[in-house]
N, CA, C and O atoms as a GROMACS GRO file, in nm:
protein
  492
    1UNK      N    1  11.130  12.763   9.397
    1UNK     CA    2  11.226  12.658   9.374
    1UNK      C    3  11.311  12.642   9.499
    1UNK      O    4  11.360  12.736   9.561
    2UNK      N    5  11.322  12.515   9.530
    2UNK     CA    6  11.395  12.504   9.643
    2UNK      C    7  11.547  12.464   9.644
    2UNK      O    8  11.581  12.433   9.530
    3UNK      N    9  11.631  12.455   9.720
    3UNK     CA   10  11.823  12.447   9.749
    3UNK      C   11  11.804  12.299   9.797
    3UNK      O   12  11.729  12.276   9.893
    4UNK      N   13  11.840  12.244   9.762
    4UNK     CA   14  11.926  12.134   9.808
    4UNK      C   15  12.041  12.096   9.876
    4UNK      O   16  12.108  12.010   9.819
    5UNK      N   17  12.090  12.146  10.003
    5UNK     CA   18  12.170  12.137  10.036
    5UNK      C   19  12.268  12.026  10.076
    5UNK      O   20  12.233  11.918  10.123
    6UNK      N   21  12.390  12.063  10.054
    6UNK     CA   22  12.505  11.932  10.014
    6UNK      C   23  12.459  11.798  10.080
    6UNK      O   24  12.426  11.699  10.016
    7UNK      N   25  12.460  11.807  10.226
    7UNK     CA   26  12.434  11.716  10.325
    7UNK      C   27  12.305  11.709  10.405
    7UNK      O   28  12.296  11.672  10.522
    8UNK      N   29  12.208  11.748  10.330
    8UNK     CA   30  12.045  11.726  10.365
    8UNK      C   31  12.015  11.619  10.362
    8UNK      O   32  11.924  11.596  10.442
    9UNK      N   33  12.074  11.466  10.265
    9UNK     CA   34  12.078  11.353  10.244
    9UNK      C   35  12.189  11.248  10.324
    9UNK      O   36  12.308  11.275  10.335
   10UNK      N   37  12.119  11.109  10.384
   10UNK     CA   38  12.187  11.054  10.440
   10UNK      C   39  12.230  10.966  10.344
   10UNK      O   40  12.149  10.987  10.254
   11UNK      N   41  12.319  10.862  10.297
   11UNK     CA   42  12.268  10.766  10.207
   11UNK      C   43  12.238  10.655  10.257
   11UNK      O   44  12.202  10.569  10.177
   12UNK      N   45  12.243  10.615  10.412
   12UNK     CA   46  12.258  10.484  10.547
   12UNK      C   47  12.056  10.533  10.570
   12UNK      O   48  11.978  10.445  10.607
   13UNK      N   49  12.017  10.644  10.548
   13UNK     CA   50  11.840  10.666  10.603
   13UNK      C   51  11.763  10.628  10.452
   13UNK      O   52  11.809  10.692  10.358
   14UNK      N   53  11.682  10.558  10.429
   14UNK     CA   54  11.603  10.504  10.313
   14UNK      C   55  11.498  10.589  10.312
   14UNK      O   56  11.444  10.607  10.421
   15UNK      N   57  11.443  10.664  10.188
   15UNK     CA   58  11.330  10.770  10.210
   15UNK      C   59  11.253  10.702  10.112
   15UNK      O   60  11.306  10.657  10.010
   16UNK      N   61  11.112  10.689  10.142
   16UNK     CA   62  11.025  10.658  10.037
   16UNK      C   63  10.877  10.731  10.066
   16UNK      O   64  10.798  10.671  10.139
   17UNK      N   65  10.846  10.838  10.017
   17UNK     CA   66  10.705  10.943  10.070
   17UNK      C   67  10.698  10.985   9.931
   17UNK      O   68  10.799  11.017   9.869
   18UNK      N   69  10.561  10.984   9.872
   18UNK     CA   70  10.501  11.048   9.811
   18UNK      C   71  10.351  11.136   9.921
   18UNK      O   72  10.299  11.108  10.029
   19UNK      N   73  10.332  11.245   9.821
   19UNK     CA   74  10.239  11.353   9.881
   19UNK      C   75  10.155  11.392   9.766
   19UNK      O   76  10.196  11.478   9.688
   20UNK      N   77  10.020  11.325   9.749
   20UNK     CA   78   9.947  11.430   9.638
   20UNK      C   79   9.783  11.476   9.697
   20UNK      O   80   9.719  11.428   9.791
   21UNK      N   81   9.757  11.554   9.630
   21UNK     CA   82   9.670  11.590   9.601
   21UNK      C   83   9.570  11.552   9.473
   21UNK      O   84   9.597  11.522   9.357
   22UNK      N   85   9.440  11.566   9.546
   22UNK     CA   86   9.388  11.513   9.407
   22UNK      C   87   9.227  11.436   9.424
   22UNK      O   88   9.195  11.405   9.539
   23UNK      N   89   9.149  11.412   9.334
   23UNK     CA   90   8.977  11.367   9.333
   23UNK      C   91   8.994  11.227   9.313
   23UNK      O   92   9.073  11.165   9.242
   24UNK      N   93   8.888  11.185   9.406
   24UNK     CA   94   8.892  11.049   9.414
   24UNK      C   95   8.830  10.982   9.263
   24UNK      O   96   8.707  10.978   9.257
   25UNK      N   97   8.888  10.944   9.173
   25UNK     CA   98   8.782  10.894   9.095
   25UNK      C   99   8.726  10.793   9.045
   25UNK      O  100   8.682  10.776   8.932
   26UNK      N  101   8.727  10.716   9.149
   26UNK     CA  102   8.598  10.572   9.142
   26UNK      C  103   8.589  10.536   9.257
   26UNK      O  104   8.691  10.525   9.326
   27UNK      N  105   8.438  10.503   9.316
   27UNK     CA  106   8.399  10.466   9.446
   27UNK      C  107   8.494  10.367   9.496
   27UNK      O  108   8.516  10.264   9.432
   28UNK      N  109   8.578  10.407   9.660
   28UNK     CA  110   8.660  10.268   9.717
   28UNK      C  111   8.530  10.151   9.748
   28UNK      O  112   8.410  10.170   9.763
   29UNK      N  113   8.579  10.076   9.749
   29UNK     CA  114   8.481   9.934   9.826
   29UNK      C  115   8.589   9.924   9.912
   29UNK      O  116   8.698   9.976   9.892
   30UNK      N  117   8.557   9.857  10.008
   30UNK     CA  118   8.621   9.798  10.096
   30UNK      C  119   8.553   9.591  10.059
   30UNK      O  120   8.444   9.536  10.038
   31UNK      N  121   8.703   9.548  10.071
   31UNK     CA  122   8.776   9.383  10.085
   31UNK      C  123   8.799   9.321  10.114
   31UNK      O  124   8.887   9.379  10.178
   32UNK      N  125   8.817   9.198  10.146
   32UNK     CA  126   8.887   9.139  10.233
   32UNK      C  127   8.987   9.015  10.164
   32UNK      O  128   8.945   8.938  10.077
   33UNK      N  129   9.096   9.012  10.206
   33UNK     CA  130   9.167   8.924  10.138
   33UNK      C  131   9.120   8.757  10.201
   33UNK      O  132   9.038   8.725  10.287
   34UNK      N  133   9.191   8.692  10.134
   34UNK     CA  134   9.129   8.565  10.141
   34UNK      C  135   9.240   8.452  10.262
   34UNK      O  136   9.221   8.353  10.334
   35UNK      N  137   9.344   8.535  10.228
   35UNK     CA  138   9.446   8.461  10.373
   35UNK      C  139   9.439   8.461  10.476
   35UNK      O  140   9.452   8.362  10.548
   36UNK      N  141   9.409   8.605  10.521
   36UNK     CA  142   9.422   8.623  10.652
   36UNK      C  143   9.314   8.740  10.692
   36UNK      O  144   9.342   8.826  10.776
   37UNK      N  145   9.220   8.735  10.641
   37UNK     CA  146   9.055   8.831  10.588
   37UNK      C  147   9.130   8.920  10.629
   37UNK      O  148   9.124   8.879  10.745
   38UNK      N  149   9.203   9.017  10.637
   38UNK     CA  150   9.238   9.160  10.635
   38UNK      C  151   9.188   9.242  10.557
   38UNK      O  152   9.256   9.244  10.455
   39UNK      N  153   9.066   9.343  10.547
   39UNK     CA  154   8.992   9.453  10.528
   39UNK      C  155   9.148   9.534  10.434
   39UNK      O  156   9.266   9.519  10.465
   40UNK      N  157   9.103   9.598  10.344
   40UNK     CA  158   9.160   9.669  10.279
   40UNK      C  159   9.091   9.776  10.156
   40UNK      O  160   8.971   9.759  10.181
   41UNK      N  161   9.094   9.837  10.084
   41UNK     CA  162   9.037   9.903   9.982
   41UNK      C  163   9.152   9.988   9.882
   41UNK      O  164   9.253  10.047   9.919
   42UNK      N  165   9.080   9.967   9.704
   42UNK     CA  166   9.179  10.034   9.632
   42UNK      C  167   9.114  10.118   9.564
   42UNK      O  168   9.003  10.092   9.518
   43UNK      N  169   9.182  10.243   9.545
   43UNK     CA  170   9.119  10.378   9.494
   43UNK      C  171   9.190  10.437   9.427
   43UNK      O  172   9.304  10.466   9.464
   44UNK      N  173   9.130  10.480   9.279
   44UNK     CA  174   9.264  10.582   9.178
   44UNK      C  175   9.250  10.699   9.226
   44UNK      O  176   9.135  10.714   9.266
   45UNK      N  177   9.306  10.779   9.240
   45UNK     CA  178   9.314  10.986   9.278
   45UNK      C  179   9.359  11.011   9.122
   45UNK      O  180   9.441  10.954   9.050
   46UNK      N  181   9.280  11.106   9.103
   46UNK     CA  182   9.302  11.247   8.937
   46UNK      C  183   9.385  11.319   8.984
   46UNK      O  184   9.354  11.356   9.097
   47UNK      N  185   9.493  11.364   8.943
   47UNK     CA  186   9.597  11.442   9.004
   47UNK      C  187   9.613  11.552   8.858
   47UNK      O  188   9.682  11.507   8.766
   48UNK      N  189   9.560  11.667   8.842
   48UNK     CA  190   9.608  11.744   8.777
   48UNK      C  191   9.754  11.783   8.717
   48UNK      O  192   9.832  11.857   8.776
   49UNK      N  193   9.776  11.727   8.605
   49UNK     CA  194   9.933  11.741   8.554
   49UNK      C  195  10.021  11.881   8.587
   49UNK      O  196  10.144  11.890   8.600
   50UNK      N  197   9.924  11.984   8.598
   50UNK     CA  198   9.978  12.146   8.538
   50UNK      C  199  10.007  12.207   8.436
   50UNK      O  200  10.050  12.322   8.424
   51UNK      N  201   9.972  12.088   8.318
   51UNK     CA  202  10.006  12.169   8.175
   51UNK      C  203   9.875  12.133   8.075
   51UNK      O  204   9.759  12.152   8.111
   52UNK      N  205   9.909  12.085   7.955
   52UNK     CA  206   9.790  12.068   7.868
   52UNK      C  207   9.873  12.019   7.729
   52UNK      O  208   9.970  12.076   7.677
   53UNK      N  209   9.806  11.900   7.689
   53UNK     CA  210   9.886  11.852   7.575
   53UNK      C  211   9.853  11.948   7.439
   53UNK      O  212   9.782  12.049   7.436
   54UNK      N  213   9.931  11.881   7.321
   54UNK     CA  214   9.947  11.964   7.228
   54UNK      C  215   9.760  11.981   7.157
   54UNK      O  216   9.728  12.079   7.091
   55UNK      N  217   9.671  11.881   7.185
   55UNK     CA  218   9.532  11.929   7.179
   55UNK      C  219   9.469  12.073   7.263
   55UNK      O  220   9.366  12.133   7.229
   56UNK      N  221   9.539  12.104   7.357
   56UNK     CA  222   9.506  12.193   7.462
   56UNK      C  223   9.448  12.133   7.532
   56UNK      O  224   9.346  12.199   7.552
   57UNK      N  225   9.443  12.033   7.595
   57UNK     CA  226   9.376  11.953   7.684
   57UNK      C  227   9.437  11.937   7.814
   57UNK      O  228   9.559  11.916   7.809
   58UNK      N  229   9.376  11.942   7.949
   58UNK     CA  230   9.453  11.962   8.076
   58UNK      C  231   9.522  11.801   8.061
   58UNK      O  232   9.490  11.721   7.972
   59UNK      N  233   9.613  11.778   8.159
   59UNK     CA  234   9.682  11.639   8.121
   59UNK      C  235   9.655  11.565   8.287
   59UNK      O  236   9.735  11.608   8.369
   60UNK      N  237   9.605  11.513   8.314
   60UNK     CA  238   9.534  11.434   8.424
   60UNK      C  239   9.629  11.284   8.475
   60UNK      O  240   9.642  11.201   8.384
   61UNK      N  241   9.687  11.250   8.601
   61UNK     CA  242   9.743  11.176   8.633
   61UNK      C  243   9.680  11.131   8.712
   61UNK      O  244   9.596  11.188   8.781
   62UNK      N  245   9.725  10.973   8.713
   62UNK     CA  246   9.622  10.889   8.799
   62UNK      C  247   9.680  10.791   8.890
   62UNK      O  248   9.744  10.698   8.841
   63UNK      N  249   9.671  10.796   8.968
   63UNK     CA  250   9.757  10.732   9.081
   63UNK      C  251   9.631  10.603   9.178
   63UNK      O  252   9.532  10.638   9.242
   64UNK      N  253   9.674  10.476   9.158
   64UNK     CA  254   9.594  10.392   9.262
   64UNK      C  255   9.657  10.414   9.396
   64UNK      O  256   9.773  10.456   9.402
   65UNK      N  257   9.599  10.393   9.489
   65UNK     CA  258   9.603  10.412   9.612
   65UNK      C  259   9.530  10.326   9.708
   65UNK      O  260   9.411  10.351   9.724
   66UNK      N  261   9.594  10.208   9.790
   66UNK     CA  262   9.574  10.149   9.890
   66UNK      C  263   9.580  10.160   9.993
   66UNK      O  264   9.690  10.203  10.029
   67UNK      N  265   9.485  10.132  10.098
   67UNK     CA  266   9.375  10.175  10.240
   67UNK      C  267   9.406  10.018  10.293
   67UNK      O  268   9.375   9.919  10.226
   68UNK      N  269   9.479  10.013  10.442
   68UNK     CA  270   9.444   9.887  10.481
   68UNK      C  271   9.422   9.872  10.576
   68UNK      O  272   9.451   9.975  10.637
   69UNK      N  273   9.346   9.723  10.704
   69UNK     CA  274   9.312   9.740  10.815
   69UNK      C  275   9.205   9.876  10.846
   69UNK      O  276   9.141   9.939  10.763
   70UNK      N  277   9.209   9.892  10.959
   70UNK     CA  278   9.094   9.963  11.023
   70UNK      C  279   9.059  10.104  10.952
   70UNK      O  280   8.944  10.135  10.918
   71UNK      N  281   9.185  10.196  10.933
   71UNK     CA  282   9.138  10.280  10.866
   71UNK      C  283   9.086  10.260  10.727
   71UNK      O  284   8.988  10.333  10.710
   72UNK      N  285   9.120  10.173  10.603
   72UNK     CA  286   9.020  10.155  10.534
   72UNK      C  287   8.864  10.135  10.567
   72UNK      O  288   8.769  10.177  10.500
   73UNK      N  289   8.859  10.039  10.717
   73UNK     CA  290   8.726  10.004  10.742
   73UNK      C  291   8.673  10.115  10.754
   73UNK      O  292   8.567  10.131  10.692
   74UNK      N  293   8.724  10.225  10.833
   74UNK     CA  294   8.683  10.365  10.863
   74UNK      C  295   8.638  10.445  10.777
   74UNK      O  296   8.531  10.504  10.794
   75UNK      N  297   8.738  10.463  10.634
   75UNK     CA  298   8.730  10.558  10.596
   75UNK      C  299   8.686  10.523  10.437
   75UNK      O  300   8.696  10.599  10.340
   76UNK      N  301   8.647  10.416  10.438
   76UNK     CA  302   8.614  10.347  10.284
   76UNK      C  303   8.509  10.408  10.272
   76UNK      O  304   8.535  10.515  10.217
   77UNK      N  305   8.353  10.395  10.306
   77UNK     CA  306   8.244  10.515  10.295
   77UNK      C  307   8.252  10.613  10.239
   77UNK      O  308   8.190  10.637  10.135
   78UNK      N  309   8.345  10.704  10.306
   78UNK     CA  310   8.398  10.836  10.263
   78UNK      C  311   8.430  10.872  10.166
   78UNK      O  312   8.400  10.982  10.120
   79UNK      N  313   8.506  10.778  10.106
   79UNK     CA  314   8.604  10.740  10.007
   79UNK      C  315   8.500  10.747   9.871
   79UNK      O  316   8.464  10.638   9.828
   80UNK      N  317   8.449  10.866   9.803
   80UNK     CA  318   8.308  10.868   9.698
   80UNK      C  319   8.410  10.935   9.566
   80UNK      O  320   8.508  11.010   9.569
   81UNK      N  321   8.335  10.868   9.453
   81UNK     CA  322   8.422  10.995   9.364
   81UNK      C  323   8.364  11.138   9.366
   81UNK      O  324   8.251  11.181   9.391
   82UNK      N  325   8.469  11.192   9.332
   82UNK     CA  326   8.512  11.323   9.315
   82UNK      C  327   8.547  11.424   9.447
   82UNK      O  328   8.561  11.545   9.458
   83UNK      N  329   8.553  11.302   9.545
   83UNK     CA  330   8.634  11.388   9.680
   83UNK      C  331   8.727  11.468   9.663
   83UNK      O  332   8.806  11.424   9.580
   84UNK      N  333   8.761  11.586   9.711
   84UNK     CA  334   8.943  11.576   9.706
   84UNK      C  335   8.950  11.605   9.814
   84UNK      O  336   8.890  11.670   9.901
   85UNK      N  337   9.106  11.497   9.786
   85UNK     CA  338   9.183  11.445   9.910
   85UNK      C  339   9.324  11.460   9.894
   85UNK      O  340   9.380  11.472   9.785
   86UNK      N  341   9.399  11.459  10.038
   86UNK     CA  342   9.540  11.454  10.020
   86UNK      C  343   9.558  11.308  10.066
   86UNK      O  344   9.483  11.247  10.141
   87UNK      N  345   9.690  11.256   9.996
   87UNK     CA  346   9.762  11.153  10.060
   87UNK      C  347   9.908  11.152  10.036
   87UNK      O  348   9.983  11.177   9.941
   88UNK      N  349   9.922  11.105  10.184
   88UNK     CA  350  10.034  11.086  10.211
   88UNK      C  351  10.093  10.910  10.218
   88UNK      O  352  10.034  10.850  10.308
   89UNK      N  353  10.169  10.843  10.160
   89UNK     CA  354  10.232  10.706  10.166
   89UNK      C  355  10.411  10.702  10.160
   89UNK      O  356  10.504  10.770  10.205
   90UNK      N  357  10.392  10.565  10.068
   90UNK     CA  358  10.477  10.498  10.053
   90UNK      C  359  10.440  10.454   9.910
   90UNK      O  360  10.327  10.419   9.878
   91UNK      N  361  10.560  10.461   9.816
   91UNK     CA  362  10.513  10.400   9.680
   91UNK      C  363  10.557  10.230   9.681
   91UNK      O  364  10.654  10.181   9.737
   92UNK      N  365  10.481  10.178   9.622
   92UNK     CA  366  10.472   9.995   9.664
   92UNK      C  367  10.508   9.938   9.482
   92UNK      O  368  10.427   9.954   9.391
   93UNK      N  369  10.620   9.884   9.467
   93UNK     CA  370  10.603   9.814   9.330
   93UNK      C  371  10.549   9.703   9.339
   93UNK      O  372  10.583   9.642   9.440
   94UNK      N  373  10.456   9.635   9.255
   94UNK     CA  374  10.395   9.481   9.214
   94UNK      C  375  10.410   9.403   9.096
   94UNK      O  376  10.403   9.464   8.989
   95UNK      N  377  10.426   9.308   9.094
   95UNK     CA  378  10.415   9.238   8.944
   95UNK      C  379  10.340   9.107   8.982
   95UNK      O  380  10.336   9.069   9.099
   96UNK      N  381  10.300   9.061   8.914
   96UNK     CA  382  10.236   8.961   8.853
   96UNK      C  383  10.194   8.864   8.701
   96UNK      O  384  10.172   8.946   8.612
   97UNK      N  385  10.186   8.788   8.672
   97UNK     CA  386  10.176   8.698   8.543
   97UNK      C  387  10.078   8.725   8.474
   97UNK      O  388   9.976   8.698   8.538
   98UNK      N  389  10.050   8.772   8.355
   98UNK     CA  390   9.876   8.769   8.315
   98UNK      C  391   9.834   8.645   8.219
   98UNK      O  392   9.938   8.598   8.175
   99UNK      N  393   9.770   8.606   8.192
   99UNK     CA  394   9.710   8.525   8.167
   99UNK      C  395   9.810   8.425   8.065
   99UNK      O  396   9.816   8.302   8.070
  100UNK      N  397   9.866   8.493   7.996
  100UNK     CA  398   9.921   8.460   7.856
  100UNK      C  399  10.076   8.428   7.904
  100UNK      O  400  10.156   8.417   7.811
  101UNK      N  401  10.134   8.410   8.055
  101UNK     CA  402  10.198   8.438   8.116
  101UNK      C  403  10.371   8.563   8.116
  101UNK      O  404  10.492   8.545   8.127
  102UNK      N  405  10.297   8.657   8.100
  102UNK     CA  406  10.420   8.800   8.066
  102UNK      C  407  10.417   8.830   8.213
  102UNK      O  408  10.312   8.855   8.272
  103UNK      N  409  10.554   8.825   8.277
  103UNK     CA  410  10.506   8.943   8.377
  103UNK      C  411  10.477   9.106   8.367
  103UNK      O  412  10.524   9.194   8.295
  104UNK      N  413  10.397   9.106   8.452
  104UNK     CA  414  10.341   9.295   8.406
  104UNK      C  415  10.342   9.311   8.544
  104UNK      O  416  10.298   9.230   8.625
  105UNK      N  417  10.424   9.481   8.580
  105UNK     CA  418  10.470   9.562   8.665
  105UNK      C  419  10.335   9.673   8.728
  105UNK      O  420  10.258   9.749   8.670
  106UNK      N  421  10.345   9.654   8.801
  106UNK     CA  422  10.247   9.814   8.843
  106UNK      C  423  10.298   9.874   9.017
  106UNK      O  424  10.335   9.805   9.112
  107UNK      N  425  10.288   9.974   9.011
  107UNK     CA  426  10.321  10.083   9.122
  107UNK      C  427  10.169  10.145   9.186
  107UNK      O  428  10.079  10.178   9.109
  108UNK      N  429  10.154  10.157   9.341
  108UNK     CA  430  10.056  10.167   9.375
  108UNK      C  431  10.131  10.262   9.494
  108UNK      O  432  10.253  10.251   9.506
  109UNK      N  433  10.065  10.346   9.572
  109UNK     CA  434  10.074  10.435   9.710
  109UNK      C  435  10.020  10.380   9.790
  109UNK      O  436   9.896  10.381   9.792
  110UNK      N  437  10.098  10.306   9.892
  110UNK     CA  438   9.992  10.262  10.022
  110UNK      C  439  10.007  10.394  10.076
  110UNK      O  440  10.104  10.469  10.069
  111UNK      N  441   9.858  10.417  10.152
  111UNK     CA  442   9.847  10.532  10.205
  111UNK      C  443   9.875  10.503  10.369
  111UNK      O  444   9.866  10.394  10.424
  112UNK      N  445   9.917  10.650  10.439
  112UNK     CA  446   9.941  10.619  10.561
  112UNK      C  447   9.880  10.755  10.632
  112UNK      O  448   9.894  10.797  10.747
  113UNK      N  449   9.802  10.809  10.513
  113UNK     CA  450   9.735  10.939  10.581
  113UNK      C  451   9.658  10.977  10.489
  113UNK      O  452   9.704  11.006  10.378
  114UNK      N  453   9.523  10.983  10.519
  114UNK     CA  454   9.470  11.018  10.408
  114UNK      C  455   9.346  11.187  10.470
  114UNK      O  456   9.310  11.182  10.588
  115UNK      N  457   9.313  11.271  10.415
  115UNK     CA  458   9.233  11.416  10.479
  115UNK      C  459   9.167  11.455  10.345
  115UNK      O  460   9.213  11.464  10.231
  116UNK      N  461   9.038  11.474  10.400
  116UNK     CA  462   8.997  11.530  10.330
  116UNK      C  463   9.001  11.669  10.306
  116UNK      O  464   9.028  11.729  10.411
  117UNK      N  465   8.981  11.758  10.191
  117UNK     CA  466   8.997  11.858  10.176
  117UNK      C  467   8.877  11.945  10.163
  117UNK      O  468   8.889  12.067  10.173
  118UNK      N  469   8.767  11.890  10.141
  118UNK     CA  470   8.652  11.953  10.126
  118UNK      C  471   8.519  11.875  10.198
  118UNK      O  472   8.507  11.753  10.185
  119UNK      N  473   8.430  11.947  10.268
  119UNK     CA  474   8.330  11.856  10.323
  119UNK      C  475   8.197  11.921  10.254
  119UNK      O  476   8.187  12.037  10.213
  120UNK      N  477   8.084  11.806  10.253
  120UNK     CA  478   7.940  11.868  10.184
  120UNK      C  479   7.844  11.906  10.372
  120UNK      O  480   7.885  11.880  10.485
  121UNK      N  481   7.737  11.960  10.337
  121UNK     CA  482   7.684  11.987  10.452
  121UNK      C  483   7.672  11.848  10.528
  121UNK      O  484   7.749  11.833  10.623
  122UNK      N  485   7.592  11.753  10.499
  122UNK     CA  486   7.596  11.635  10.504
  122UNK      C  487   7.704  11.576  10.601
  122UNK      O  488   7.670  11.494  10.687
  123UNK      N  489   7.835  11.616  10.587
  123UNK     CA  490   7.918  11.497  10.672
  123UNK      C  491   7.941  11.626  10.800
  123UNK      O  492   8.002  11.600  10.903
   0.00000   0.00000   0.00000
């Protein structure tokens, strides 16, 4: 467990980093948007909860995660399920209208570092 100390925090410096760990679990594609064709790719990570619900069941978190420009182009391939990987971002809020027009909210990690943690003979 870590200290927090009084003045470790600025409140004038804006912090926004998430860090997880975790298996890729559904193949990235790589995209291109339609404005300005910018290459991009979106990928959920399994992030192990650490506990287990009242079934005894491990409790599994799932985080999307966006790749954009070159390193997606790079590293989308790679990008297979059941990698594990670390990433490092920025958490991004979105909303949008759905059909029936409600707006609906979602939170995504643009990534700004992504490593793999395990390699097969292969790569």
């Amino acid at each position: 467990m870590g200290i927090i100390l009084e003045n470790t925090f600025k409140e004038d410096v804006p912090m926004n980093k998430i860090f997880i760990i975790g298996r890729i679990a559904k193949e990235a594609e790589l995209k291109t948007t339609e404005e300005n064709k910018k290459s991009y790719t979106k990928f959920p990570v399994a992030v192990d909860a650490g506990y287990t619900n009242k079934q005894g069941e491990k409790v599994t978190d799932f985080f999307q995660v966006s790749l954009w420009g070159k390193p997606a182009e790079a590293l989308t391939p790679y990008l297979n399920k059941g990698k594990l990987v670390s990433i490092i971002g920025s958490l991004r809020n979105h909303s949008y209208e759905n059909k029936e027009g409600n707006k609906k909210y979602y939170t995504e990690i643009l990534a700004e570092e992504v490593k793999f943690l395990e390699y097969s003979k292969a790569e």
